[in-house]
ZAGULUM-208566 format. One record per residue (C-alpha): residue in one letter; x, y, z; residue number from 1. Coordinates in Angstrom, 2 decimals. Layout:
A;X;Y;Z;NUM
...
***
This chain:
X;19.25;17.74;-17.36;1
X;16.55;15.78;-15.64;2
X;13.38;17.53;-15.11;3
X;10.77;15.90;-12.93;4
X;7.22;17.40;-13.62;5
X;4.13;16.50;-12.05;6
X;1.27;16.25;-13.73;7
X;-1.39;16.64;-11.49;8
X;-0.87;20.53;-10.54;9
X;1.04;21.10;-13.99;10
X;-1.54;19.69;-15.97;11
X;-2.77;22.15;-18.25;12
X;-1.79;23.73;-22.38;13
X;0.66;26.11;-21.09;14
X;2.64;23.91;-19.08;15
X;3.05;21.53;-22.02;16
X;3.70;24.78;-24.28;17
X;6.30;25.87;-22.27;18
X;8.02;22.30;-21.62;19
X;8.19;22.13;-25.36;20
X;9.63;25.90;-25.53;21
X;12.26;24.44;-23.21;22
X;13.23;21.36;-24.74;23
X;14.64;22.48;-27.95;24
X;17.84;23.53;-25.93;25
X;20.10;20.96;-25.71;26
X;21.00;19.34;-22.33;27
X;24.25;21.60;-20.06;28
X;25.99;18.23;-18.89;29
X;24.70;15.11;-20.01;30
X;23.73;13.21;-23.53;31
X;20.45;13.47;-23.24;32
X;17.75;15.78;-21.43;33
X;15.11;13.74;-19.39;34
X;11.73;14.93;-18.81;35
X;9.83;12.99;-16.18;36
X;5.81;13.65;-16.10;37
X;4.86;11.78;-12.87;38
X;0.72;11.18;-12.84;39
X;0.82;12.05;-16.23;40
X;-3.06;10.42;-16.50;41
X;-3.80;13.95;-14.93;42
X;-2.89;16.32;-17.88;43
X;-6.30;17.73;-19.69;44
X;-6.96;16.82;-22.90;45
X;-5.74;19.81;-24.77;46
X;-2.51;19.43;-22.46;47
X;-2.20;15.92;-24.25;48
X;-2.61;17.75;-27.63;49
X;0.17;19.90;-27.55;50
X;2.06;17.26;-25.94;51
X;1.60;15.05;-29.23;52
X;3.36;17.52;-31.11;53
X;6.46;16.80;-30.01;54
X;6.09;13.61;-29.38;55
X;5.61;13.23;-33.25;56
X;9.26;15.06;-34.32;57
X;11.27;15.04;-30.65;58
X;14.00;16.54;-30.74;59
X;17.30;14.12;-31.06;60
X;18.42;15.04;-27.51;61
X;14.92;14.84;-25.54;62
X;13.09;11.36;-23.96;63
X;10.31;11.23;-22.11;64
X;9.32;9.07;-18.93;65
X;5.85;9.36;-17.96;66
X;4.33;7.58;-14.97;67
X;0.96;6.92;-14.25;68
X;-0.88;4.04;-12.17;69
X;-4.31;5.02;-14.52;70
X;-2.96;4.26;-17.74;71
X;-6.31;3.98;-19.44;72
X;-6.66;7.63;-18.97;73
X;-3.93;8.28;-21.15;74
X;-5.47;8.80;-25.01;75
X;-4.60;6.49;-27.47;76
X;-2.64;9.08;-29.68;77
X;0.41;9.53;-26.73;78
X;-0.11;5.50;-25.92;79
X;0.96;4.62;-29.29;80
X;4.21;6.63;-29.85;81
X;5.35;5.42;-26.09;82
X;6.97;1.98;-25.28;83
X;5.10;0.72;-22.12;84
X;6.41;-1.32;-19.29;85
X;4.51;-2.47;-16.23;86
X;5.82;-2.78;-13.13;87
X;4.18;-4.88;-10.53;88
X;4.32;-5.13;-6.85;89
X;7.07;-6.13;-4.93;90
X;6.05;-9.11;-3.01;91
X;5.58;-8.89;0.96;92
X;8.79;-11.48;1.53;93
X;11.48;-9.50;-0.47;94
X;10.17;-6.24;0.81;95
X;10.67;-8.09;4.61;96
X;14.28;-9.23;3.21;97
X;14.93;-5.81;2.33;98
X;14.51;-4.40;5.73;99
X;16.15;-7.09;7.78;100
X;19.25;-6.29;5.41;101
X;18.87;-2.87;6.14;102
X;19.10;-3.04;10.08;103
X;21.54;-5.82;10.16;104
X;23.55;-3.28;8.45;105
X;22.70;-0.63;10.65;106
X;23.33;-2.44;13.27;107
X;19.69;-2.18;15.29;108
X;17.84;-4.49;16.97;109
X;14.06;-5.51;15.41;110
X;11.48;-8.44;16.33;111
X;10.31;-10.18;13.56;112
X;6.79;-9.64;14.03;113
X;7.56;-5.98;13.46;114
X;9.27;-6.60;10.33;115
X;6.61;-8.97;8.64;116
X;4.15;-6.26;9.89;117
X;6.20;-3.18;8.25;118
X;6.30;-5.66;4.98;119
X;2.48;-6.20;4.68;120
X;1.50;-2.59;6.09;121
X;4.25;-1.46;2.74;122
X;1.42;-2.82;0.08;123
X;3.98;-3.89;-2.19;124
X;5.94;-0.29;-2.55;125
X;9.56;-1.06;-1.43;126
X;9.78;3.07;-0.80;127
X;6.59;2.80;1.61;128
X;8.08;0.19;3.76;129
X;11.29;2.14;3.69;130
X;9.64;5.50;4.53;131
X;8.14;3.65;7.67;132
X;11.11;1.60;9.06;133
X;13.14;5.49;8.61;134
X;9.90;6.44;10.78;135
X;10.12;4.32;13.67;136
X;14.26;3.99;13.64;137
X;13.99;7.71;13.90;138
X;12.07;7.10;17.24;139
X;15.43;6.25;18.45;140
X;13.88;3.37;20.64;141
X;15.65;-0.16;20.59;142
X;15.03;-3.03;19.44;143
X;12.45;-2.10;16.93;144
X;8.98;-3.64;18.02;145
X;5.49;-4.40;16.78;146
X;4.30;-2.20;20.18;147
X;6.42;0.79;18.78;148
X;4.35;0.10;15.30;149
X;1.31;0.45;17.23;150
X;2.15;3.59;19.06;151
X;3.85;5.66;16.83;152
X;2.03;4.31;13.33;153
X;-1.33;3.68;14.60;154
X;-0.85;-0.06;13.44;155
X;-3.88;-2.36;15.17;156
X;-2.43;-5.08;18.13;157
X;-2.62;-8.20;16.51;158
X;-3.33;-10.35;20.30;159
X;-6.61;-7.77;19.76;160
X;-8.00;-8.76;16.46;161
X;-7.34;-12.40;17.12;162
X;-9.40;-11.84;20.11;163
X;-11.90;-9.93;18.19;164
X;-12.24;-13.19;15.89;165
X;-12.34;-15.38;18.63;166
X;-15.56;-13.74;19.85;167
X;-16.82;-13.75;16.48;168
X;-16.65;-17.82;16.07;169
X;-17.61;-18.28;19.38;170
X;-20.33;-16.31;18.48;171
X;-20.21;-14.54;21.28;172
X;-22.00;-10.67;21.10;173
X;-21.19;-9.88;24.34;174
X;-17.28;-11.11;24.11;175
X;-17.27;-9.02;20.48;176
X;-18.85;-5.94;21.42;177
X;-16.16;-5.65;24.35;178
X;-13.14;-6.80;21.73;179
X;-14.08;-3.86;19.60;180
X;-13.75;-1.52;22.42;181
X;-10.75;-2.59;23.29;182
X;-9.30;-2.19;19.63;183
X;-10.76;1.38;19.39;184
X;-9.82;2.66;23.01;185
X;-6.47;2.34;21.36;186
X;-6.91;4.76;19.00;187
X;-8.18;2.59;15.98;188
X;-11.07;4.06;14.01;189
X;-14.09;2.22;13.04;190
X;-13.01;1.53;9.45;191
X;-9.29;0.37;10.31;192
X;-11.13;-1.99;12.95;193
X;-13.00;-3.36;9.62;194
X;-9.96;-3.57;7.31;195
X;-8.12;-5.57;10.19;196
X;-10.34;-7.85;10.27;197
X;-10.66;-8.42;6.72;198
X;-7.05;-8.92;6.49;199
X;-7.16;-11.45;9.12;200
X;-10.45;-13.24;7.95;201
X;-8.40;-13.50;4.61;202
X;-5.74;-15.66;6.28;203
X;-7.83;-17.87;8.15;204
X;-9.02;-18.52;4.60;205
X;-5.83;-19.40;3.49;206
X;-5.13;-21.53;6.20;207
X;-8.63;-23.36;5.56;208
X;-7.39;-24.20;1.66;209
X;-4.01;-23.84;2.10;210
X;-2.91;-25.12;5.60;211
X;-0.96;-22.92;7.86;212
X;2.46;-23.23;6.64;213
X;1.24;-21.79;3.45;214
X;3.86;-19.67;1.61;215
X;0.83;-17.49;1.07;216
X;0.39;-16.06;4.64;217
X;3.40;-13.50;5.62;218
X;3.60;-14.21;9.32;219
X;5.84;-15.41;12.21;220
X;5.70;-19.28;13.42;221
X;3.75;-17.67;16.22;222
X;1.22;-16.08;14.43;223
X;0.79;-18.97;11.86;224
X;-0.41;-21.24;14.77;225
X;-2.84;-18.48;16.53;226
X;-4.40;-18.27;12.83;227
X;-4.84;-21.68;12.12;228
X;-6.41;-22.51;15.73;229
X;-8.58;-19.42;15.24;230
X;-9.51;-21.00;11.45;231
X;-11.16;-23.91;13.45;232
X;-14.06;-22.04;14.90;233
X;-15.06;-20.95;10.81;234
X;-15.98;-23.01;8.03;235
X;-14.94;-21.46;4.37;236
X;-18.25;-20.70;3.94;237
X;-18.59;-18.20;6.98;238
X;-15.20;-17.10;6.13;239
X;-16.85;-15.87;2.50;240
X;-19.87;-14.84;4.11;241
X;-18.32;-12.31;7.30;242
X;-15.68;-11.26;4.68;243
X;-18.32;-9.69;1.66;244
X;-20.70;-8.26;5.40;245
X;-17.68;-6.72;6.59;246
X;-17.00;-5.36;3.27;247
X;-20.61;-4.25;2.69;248
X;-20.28;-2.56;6.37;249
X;-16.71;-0.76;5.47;250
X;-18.54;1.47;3.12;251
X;-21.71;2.08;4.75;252
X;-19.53;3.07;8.35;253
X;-17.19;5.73;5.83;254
X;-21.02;7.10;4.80;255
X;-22.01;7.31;8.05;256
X;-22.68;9.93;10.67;257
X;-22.71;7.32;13.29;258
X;-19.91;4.89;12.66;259
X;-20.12;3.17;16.28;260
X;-23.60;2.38;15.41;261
X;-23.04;0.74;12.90;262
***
């Protein structure tokens, strides 16, 4: 009696035609009979005209859940017979709360580092940094570290990007050309070099307005005092300035033939 749909491959009249076919028949087990339309933002326009129909005289039994992180590219006709809620992301602490729990239950052995790096790497999706903690405990290796992360997730070594940015405020080409080698001989590409080090210029931003035990920065007591020793070789001004270059330099390396180059 609950019927997921996705909208991006069923997006089109007949699809909608037959979901309404279907949903005059009352549910086998339960009250009510749930259709879910994930990506529902996908569904053509005529899809979203047939939809309206019912929408306009549902039957008693049927509701409707539709999900879609593009809102605005649902028409105003379906937006006004729906009651909206927005849900927000889940903050990097909770998520990291969420997986200690998890292997305390479980029983395994983790390094902190690993789980504040599982938290950030989750972008706010509680199932993302679930789906990779069930990744690496299926590795069957114990205790759960941030070198694991790095081998089997592709995650960048954090001791290398803080050397990277070392170079970089020592201004040192020599010292950063060789830091950047050693970040891709590990696998890295060029643009996850770039958003590593935009991450990491972010927090020695943070640490310049906020101080380093700012609630702001999800890190270990460790990593909190690497960043704010690193934060003394930048002013916030260079901080802005190497942040918007390396941003300007992210697209122009995915547009490129010759990333290294660049």
């Amino acid at each position: 009696d609950v019927i997921e749909i996705d909208g991006a491959t069923n997006n089109g009249v007949e699809q909608v035609r037959e979901l309404r076919q279907n949903a005059i028949y009352r549910p086998a087990r339960c009250r009510f009979k749930i259709y879910i339309i994930d990506e529902v933002h996908m569904l053509s326009v005529p899809a979203f005209n047939a939809l309206l129909k019912i929408l306009e005289e549902p039957p008693s039994h049927v509701k409707f859940i539709f999900a879609t992180t593009e809102p605005n590219k649902v028409i105003a006709t379906i937006q006004s017979r729906c009651q909206r809620f927005d849900f927000s992301n889940i903050s990097a602490t909770k998520i990291a709360g969420q997986l200690k729990s998890i292997l305390k239950q479980e029983k395994i052995k983790y390094e902190d580092d690993l789980i504040l790096s599982l938290a950030k790497m989750a972008n706010g999706s509680m199932r993302d940094g679930l789906s990779l903690l069930d990744r690496l405990i299926s590795t069957g290796a114990e205790p759960l570290t941030a070198d694991l992360l790095e081998e089997f997730l592709g995650s960048p070594n954090s001791e290398k990007i803080y050397n990277l940015i070392g170079e970089i405020g020592d201004s040192s080409a020599a010292g950063t050309f060789t830091a950047i080698e050693d970040l891709i001989s590990t696998g890295l590409s060029e643009v996850q070099v770039v958003d590593s080090l935009i991450d990491y210029m972010r927090d020695l931003m943070v640490v310049k307005s906020a101080g380093a035990e700012s609630e702001l920065l999800i890190l270990t007591a460790e990593q909190r005092k690497r960043t704010g020793e690193l934060a003394e070789k930048f002013d916030t001004a260079a901080l802005i300035y190497n942040i918007t270059a390396l941003e300007k330099l992210r697209w122009s390396i995915k547009n490129s033939d010759t990333p290294r180059a660049l």
